[in-house]
N, CA, C and O of each residue as an XYZ file, in Angstrom:
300
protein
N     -15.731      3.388      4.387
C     -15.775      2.598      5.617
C     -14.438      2.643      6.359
O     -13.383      2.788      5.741
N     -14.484      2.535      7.519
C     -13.418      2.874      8.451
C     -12.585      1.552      8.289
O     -13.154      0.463      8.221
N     -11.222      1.681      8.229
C      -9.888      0.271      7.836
C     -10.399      0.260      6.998
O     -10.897     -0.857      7.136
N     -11.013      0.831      5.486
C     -10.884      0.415      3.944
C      -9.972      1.305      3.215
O     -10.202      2.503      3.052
N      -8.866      0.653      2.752
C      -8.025      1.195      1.902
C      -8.789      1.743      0.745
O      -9.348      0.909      0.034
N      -8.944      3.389      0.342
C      -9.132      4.110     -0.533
C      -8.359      5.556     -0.887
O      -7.499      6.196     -0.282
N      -8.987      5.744     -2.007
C      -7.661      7.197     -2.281
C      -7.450      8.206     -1.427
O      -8.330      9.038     -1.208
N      -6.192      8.247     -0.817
C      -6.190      9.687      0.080
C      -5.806      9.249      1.295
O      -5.408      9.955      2.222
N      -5.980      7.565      1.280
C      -5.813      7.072      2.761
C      -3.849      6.625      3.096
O      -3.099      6.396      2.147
N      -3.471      6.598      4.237
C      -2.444      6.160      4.565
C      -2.106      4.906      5.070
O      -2.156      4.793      6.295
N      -1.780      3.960      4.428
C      -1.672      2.648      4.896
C      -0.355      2.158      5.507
O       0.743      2.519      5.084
N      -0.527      1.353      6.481
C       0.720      0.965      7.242
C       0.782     -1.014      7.204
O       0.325     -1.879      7.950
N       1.557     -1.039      5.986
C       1.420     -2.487      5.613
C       3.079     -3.063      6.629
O       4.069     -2.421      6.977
N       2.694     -4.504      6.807
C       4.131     -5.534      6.950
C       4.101     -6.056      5.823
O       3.085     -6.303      5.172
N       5.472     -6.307      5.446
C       6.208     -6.506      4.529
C       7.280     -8.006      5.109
O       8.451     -8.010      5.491
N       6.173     -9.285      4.945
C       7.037    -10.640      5.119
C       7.915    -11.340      4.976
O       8.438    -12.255      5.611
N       8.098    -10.731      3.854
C       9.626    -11.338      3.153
C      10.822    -10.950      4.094
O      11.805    -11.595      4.458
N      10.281     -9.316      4.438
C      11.981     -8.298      5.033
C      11.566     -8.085      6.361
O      12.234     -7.187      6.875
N      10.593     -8.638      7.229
C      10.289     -8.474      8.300
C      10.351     -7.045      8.697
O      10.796     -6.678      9.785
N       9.796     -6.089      7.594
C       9.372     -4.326      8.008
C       8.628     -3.867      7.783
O       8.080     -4.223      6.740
N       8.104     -2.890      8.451
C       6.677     -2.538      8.276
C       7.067     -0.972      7.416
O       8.150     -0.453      7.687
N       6.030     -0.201      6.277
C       6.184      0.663      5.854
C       4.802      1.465      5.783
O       3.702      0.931      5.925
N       5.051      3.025      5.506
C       3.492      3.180      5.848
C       3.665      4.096      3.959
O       4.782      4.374      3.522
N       2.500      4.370      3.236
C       2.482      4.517      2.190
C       1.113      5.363      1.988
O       0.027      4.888      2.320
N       1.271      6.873      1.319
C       0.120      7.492      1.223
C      -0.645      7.442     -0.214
O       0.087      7.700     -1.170
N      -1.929      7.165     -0.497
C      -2.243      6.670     -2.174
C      -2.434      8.317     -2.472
O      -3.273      8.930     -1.811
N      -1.639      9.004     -3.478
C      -2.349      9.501     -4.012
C      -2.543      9.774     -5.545
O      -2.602      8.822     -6.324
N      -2.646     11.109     -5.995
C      -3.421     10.950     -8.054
C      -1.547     11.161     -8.311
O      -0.693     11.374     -7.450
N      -1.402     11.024     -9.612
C       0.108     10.544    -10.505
C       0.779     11.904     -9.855
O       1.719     11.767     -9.072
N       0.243     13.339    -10.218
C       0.741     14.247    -10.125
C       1.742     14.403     -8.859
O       2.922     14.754     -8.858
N       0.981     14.069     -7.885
C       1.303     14.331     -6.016
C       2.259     13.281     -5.601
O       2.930     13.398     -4.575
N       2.337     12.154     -6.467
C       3.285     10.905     -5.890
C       4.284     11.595     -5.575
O       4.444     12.695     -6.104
N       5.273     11.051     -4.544
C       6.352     11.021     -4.211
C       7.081      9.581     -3.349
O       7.472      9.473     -2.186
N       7.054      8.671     -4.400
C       7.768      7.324     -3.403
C       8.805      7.909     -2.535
O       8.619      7.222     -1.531
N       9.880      8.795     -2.199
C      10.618      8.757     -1.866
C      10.383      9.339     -0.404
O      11.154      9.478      0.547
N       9.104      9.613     -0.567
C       8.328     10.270      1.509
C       7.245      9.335      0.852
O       6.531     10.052      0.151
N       6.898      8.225      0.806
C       6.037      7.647      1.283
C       4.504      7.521      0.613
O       3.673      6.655      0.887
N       4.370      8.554     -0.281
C       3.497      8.610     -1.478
C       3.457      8.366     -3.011
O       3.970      8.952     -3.964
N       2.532      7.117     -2.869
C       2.261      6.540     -4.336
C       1.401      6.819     -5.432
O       0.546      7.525     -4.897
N       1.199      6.748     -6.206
C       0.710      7.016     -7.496
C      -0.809      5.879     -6.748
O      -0.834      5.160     -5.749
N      -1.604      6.114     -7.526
C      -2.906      5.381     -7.575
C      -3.232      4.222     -8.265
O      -4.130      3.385     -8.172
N      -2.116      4.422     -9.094
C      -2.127      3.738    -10.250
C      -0.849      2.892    -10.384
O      -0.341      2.391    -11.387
N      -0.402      2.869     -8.852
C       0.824      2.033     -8.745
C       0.620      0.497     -8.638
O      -0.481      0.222     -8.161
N       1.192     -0.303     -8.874
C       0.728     -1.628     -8.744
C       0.482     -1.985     -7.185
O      -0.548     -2.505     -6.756
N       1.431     -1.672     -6.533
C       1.062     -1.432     -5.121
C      -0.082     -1.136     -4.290
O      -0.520     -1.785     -3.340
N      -0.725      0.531     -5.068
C      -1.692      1.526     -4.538
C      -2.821      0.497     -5.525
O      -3.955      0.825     -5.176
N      -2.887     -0.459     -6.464
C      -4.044     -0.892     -7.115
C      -4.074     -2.190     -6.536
O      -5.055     -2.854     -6.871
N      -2.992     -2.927     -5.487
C      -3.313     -4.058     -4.470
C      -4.218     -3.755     -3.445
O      -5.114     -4.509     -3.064
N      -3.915     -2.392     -2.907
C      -3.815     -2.321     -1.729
C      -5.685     -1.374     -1.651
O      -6.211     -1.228     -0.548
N      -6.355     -0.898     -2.863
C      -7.235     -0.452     -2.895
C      -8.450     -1.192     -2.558
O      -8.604     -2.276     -3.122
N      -9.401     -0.759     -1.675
C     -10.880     -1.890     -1.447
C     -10.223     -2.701     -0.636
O     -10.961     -3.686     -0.605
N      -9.449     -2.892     -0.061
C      -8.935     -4.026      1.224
C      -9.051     -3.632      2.193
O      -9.199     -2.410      2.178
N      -9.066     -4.176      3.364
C      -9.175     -3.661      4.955
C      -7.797     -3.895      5.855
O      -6.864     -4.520      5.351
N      -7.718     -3.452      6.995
C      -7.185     -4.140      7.875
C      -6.820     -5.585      7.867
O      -7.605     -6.344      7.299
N      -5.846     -6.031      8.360
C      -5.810     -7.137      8.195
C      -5.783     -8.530      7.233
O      -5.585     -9.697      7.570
N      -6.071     -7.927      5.853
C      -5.563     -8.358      4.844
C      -4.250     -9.009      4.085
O      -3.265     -8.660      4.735
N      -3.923     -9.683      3.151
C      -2.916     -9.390      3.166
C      -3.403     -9.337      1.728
O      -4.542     -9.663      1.394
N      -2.425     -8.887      0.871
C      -2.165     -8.559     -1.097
C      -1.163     -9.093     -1.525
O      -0.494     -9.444     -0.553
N      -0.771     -9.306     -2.272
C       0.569     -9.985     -3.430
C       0.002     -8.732     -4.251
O      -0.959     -7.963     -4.215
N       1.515     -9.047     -5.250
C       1.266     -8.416     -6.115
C       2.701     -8.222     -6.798
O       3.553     -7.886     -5.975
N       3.330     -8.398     -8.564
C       4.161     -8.126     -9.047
C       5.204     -6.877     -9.046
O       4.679     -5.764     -9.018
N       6.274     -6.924     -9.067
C       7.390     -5.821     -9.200
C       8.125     -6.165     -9.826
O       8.388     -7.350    -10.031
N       8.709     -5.124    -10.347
C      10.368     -5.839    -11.252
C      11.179     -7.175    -10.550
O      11.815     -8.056    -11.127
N      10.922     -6.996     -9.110
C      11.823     -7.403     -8.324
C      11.316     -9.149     -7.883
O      11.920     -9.915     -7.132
N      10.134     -9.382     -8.577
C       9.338    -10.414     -7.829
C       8.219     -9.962     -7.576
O       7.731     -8.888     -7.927
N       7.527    -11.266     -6.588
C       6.646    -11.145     -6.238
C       6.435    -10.607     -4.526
O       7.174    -10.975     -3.612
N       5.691    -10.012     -4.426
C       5.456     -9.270     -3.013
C       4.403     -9.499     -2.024
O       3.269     -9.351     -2.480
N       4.476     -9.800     -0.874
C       3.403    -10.110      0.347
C       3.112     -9.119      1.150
O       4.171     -8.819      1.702
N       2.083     -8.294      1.608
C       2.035     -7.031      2.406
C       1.013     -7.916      3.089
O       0.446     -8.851      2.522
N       0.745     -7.410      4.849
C      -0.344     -7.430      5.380
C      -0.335     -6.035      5.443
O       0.647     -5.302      5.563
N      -1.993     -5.608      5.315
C      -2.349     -4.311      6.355
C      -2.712     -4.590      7.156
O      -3.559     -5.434      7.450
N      -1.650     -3.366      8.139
C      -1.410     -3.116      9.580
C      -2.604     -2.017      9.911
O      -3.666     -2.059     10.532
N      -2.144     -1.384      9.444
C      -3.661      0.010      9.784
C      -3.554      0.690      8.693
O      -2.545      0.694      7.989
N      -5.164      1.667      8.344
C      -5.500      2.167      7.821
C      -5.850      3.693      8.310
O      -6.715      3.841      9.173
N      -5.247      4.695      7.817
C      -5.877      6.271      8.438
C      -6.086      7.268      7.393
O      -6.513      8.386      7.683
């Protein structure tokens, strides 16, 4: 479905805490590259952000704390 976060898709979440927006591509372990923007599937992140739409928002744990994303768009 069109704005549903699934594998392969590129999401462009805000990030509340730091007032920035980031955009993040899901893909399988092999292809990740956090450092351009592509995550593992199996990232805690890429397993918030899966089956959600537009406009959503997710939490979700990190070393660092806890985390607030809205999605901004989905492509």
């Amino acid at each position: 479905p069109e704005g549903r976060v699934v594998f392969g898709a590129t999401v462009t979440v805000y990030d509340v805490d730091t007032d920035e927006e980031y955009a993040y591509c899901i893909k399988g372990q092999s292809e990740s590259d956090p450092s351009n923007g592509c995550i593992s599937i199996s990232s805690p992140i890429a397993q918030a952000l899966l089956g959600k739409e537009e406009g959503d928002e997710v939490s979700f744990n990190t070393p660092g704390g806890k985390r607030v994303l809205e999605i901004v768009e989905v492509g």
